[in-house]
C-alpha positions as CSV (number, residue, x, y, z in Angstrom):
1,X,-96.1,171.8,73.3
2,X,-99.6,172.2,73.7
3,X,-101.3,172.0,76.6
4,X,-104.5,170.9,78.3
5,X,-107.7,172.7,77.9
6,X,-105.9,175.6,76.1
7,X,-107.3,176.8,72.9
8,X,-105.1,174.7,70.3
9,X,-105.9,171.7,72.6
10,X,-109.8,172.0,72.1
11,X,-109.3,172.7,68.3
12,X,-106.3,169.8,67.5
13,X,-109.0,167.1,69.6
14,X,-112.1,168.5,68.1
15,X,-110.1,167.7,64.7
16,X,-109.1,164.7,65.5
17,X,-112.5,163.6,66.8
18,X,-114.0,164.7,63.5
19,X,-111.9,162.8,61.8
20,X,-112.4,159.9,63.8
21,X,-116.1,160.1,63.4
22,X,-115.7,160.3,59.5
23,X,-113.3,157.5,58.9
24,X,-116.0,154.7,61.2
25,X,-119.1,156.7,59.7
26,X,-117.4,155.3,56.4
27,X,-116.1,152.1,57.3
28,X,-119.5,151.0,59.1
29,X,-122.8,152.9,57.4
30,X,-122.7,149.7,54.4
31,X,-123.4,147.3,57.4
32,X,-127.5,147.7,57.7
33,X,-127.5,147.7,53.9
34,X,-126.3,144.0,53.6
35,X,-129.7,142.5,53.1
36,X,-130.7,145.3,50.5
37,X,-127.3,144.0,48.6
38,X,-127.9,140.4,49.1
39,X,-130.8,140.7,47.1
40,X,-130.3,143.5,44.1
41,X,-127.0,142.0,43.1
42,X,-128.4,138.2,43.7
43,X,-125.4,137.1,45.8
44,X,-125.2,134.6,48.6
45,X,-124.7,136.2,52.7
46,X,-120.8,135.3,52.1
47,X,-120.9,137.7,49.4
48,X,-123.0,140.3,50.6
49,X,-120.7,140.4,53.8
50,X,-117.4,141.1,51.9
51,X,-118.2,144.8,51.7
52,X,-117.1,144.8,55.4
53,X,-114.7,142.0,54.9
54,X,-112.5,143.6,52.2
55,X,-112.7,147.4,53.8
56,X,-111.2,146.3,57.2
57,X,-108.8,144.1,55.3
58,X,-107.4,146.6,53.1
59,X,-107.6,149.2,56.6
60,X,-105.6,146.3,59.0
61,X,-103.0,146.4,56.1
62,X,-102.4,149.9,56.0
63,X,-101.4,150.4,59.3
64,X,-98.4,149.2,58.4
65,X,-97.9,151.6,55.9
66,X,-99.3,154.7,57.1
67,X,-97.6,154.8,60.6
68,X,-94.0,154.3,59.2
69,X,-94.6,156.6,56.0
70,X,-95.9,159.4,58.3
71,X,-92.7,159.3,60.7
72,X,-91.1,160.3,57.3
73,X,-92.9,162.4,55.9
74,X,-95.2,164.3,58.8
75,X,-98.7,163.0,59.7
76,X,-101.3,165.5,58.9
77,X,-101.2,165.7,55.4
78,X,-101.3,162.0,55.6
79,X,-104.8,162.5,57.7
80,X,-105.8,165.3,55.1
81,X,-105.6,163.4,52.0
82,X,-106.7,159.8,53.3
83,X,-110.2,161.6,54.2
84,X,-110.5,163.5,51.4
85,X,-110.1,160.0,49.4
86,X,-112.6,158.0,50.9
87,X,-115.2,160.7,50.9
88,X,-114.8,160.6,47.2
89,X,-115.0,156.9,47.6
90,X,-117.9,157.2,49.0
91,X,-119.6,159.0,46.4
92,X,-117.8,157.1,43.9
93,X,-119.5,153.6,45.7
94,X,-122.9,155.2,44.5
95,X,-122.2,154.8,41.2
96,X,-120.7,151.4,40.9
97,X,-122.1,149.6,37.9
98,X,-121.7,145.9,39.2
99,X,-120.7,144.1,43.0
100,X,-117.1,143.8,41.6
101,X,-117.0,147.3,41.7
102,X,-118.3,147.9,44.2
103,X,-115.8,145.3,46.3
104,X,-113.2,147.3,44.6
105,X,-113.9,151.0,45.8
106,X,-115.1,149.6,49.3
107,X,-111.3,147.9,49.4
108,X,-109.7,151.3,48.0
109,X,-111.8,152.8,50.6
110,X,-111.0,150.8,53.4
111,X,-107.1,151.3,52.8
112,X,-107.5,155.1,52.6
113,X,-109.4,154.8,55.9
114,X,-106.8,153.5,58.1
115,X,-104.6,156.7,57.3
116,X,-105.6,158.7,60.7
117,X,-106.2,155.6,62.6
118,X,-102.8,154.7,61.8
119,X,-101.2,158.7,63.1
120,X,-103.6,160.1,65.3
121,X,-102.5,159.0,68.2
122,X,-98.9,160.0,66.9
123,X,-99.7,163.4,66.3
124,X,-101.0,163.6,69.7
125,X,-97.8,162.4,71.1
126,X,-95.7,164.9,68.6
127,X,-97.8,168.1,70.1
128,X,-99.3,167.5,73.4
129,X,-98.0,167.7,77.2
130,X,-98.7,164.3,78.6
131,X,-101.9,165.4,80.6
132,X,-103.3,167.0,77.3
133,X,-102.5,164.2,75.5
134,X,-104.1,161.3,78.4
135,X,-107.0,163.8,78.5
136,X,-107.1,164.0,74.3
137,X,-107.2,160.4,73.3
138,X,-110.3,159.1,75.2
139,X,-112.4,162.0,73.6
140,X,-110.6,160.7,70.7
141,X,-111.7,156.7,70.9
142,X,-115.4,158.0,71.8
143,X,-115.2,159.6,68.4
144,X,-114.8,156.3,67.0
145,X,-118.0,155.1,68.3
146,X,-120.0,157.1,67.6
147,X,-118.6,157.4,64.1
148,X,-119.2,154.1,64.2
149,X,-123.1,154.0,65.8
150,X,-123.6,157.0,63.1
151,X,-122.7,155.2,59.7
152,X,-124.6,152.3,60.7
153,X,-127.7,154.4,61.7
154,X,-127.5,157.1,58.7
155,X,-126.8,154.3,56.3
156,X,-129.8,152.1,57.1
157,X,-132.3,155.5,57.5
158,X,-131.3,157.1,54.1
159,X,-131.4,153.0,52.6
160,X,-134.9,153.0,53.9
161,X,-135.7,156.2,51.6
162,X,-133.6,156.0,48.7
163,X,-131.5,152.9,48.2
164,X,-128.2,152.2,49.2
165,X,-126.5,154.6,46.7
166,X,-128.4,157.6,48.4
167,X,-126.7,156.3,51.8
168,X,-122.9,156.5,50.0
169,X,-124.0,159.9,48.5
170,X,-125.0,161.0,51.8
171,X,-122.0,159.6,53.8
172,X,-119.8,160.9,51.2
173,X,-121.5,164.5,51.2
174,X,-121.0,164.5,54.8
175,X,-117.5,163.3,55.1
176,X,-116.4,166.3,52.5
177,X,-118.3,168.5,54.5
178,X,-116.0,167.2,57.1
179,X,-113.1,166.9,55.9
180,X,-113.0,170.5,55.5
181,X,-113.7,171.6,58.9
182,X,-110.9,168.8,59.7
183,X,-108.7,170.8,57.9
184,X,-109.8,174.1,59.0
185,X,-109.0,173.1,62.5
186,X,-106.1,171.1,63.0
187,X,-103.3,173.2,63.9
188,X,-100.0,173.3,62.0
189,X,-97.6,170.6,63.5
190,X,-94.9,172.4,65.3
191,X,-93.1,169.6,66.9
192,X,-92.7,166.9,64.5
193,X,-89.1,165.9,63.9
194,X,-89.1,163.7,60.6
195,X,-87.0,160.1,60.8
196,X,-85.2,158.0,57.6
197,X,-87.5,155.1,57.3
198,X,-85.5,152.1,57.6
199,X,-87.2,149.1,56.6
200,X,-85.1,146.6,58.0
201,X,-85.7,148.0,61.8
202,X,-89.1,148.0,61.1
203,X,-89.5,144.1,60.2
204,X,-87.8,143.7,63.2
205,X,-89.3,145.5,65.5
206,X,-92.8,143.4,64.5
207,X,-90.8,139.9,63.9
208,X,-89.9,140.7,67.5
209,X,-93.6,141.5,69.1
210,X,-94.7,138.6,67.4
211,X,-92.1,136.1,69.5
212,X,-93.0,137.6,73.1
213,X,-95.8,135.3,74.1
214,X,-97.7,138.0,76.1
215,X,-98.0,140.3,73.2
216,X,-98.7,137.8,70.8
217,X,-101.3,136.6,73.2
218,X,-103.1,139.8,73.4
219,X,-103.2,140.0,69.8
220,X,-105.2,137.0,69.0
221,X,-107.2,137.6,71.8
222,X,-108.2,140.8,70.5
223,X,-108.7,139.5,66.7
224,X,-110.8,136.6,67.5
225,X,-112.9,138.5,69.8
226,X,-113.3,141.4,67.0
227,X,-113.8,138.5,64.6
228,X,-116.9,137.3,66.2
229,X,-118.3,140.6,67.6
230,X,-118.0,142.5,64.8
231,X,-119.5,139.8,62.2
232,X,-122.3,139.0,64.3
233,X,-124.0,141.9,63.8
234,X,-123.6,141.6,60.1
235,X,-125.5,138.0,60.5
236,X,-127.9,139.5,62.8
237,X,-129.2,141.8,60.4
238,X,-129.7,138.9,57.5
239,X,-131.6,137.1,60.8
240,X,-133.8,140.0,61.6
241,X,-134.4,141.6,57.8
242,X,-136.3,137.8,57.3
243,X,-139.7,136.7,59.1
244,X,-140.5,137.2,62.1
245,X,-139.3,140.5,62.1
246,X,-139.3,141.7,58.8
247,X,-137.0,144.6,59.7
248,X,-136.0,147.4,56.9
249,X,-133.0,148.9,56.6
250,X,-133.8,151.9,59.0
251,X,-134.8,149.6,61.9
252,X,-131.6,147.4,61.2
253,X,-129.6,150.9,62.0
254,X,-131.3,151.2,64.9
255,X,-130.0,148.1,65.9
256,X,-126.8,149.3,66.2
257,X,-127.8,151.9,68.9
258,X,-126.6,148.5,70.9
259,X,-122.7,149.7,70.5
260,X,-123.7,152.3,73.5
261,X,-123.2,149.2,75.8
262,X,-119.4,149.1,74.6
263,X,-118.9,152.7,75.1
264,X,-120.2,151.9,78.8
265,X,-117.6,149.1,78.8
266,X,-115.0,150.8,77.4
267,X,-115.4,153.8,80.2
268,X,-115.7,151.4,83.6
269,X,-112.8,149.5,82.2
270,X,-110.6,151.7,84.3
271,X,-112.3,151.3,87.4
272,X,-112.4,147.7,87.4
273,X,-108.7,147.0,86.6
274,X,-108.3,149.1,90.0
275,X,-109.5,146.2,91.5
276,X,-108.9,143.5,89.2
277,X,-106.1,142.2,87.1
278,X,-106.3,143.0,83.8
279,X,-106.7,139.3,82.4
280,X,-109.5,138.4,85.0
281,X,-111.1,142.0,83.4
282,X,-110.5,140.4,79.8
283,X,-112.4,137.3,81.0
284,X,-114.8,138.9,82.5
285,X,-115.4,140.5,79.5
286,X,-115.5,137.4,77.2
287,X,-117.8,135.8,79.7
288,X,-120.5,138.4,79.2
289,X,-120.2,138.4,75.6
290,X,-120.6,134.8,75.6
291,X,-123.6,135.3,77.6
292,X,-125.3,137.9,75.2
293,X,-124.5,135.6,72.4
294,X,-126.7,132.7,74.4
295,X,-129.1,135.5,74.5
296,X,-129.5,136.4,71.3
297,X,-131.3,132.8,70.8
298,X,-134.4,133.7,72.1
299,X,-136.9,134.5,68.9
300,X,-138.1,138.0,70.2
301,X,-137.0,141.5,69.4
302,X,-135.7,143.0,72.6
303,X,-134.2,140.2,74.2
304,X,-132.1,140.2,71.0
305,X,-131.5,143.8,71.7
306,X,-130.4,143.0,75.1
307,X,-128.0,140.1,74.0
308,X,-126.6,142.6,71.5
309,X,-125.9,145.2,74.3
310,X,-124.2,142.8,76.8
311,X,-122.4,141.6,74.0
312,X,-121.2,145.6,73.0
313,X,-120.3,145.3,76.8
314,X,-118.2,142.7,77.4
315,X,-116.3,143.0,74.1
316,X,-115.0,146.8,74.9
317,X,-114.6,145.4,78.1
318,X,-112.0,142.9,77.1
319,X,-110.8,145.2,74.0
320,X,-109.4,148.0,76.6
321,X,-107.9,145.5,78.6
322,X,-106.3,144.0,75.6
323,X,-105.1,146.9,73.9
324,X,-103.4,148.4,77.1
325,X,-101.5,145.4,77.9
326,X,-100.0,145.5,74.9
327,X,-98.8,148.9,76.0
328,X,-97.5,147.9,78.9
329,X,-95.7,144.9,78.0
330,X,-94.0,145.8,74.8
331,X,-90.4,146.3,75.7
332,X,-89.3,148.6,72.6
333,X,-91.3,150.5,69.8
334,X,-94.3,150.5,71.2
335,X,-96.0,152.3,68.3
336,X,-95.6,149.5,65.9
337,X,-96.8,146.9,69.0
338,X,-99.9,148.7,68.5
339,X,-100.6,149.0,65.3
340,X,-99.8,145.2,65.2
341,X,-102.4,144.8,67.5
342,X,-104.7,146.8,65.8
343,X,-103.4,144.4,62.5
344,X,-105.0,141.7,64.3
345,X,-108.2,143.3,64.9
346,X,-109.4,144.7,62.0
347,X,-107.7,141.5,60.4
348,X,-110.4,139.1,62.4
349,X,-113.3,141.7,61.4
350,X,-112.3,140.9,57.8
351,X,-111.8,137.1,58.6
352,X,-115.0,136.2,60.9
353,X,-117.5,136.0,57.9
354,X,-115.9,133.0,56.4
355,X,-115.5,131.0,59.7
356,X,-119.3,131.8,60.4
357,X,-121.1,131.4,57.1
358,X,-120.5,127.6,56.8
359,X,-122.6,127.8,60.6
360,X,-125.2,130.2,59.3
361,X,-125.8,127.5,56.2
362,X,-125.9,125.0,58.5
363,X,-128.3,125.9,61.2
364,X,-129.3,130.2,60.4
365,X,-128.7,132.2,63.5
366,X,-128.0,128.8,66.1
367,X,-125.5,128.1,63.8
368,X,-123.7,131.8,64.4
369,X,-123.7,131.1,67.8
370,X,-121.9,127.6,67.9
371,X,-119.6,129.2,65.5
372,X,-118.9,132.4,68.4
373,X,-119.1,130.0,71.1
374,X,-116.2,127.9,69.4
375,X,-113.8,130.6,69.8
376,X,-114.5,132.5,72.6
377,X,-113.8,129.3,74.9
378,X,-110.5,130.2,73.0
379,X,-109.8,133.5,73.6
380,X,-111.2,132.9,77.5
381,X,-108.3,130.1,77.4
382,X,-105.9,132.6,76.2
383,X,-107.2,135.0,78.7
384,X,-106.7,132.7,81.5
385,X,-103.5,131.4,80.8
386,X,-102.6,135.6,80.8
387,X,-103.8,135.9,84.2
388,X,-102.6,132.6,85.7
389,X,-98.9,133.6,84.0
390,X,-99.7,137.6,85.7
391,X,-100.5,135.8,89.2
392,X,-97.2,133.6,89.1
393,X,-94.9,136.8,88.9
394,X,-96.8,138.5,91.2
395,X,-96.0,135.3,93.9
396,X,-92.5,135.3,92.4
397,X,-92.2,139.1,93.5
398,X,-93.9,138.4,97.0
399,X,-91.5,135.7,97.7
400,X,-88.1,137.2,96.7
């Protein structure tokens, strides 16, 4: 097993980090470039936002394929091939003749990119000592930050000079480039023991998650907050790109600089839950992102900027509060409880452009924030029922 701060520790988390960065550098760096697509294929906001739409569609759905398929047949070739596919994706996005190609390679794309999201974490588990590992995996999610601050910032500064198909040649270029010191670097797997896939056991491992009311709570809570987070920005962007601001596709990257408030979320969520219940941390959480969304309303630049931070706050906040308790509470196979949760997730992301467009026709950016505030007195509902149900074992414990 290999342990902390040794040699094949540094490389395996440097890999994995890498590869982390290229699969959100890919996912995201199309985002700024929404209003550039809007208007050279002639397509309505709904359109222009299925680029994302169908890529973290076709990514929530192969979760469910990748994680199983890699306890059978081993993980890292899995991660190998995946990112070698959507770099040429990538590159392959450039030269789409039409939007319905295009919506085709992002979707191809966005499947291939959910293969080391889907084992990572697994391959940790195969080959680290439990402190390497807890010491591994939050380098590891910081990767997927700034993978994901990256794309979005590359994309819309490489837009600005030549077009959106230099931004996929770029990001493709970059992931190969990659992808190669990914491969150079992970070590061999030396502790993986492969497992028959048995489908049946599978299907019931997830019908079962889905009946325990806690899990299933944590799941919707965690897609309806990623549902509105995530597809806010994608609106912002159409507000911003139109007067008053008149922002081009390198500022719009920019923009996403505000994601640096979530990795400050994502890092004091620890501390709090020291002192606070996890729920009351996942409300706390929701209650700042409503906040920034009331924000946002005001018609100048930074506070927009500022909304959009405290909203990349409280989201991360309530994410890691989310995704842990689905760790703790899942009673068996916890690696398919999360990758269910992540199901959810990605699943809202794809989902929260057509709950939000009718509000955007309706009323432009005012109208996006109805449509948020409309669910996240849901999710702070399912939040608080969470921590009134936590606070009535905890009395039940203190009594008997």
């Amino acid at each position: 097993m290999i342990q902390v701060h040794s040699r094949a520790w540094w490389r395996a988390t440097l890999a994995l980090c890498l590869g982390s960065f290229l699969v959100f550098i890919n996912l995201y760096a199309p985002q700024p470039l929404l209003p550039e697509l809007r208007t050279a294929y002639g397509i309505s906001t709904l359109m222009a936002g299925l680029v994302m739409s169908v890529a973290t569609l076709a990514l929530a759905a192969s979760l469910l394929v990748f994680g199983p398929l890699s306890d059978a047949i081993g993980r890292a070739g899995i991660m190998r091939l995946t990112l070698l596919a959507a770099g040429g994706l990538s590159l392959a996005l450039a030269l789409a003749p039409n939007f319905e190609s295009l919506l085709l390679l992002r979707t191809l794309q966005g499947f291939v990119l959910g293969g080391l999201p889907a084992v990572a974490i697994a391959w940790m588990g195969d080959e680290f000592e439990r402190p390497a590992l807890l010491s591994a995996v939050g380098i590891y999610i910081g990767g997927n930050t700034l993978g994901g601050i990256s794309g979005r910032v590359v994309g819309g500064a490489v837009s600005e000079v030549g077009g959106a198909s230099a931004s996929f040649l770029v990001v493709g270029a970059m992931t190969l480039a990659g992808v190669a010191l990914f491969w150079k670097l992970l070590p061999p797997a030396r502790a993986f023991t492969p497992r028959p896939f048995e489908l049946r056991g599978a299907l019931a491992d997830l019908a079962g998650h889905l009946r325990h009311p806690l899990l299933l709570s944590a799941y919707l809570l965690g897609g309806l907050n990623f549902l509105i987070f995530i597809n806010q920005y994608s609106y912002i962007t159409f507000r911003l790109a139109e007067a008053p601001f008149g922002l081009g596709a390198s500022l719009l990257g920019l923009i996403f600089l505000t994601y640096l408030g979530g990795t400050l979320g994502s890092t004091l969520s620890g501390r709090l839950a020291r002192s606070l219940s996890q729920p009351a941390c996942m409300m706390a959480g929701i209650l700042i992102l409503m906040i920034g969304t009331l924000v946002t309303l005001v018609d100048s630049l930074w506070p927009i900027v500022l909304g959009l931070t405290l909203n990349a706050f409280g989201f991360f906040l309530a994410h890691s509060m989310a995704s842990s308790w689905v760790g703790r509470h899942a009673e068996r196979a916890r690696g398919s409880a999360s990758a269910l949760y992540l199901v959810f997730y990605y699943g809202g992301a794809s989902l929260g452009g057509l709950w939000l467009e009718p509000f955007w026709r309706l009323a432009a950016w005012e109208g996006v924030v109805l449509g948020s505030w409309l669910v996240l007195v849901v999710t702070l509902g399912i939040a608080g029922w969470l921590w009134r149900h936590e606070r009535s074992v905890s009395e039940r414990r203190v009594a008997a």
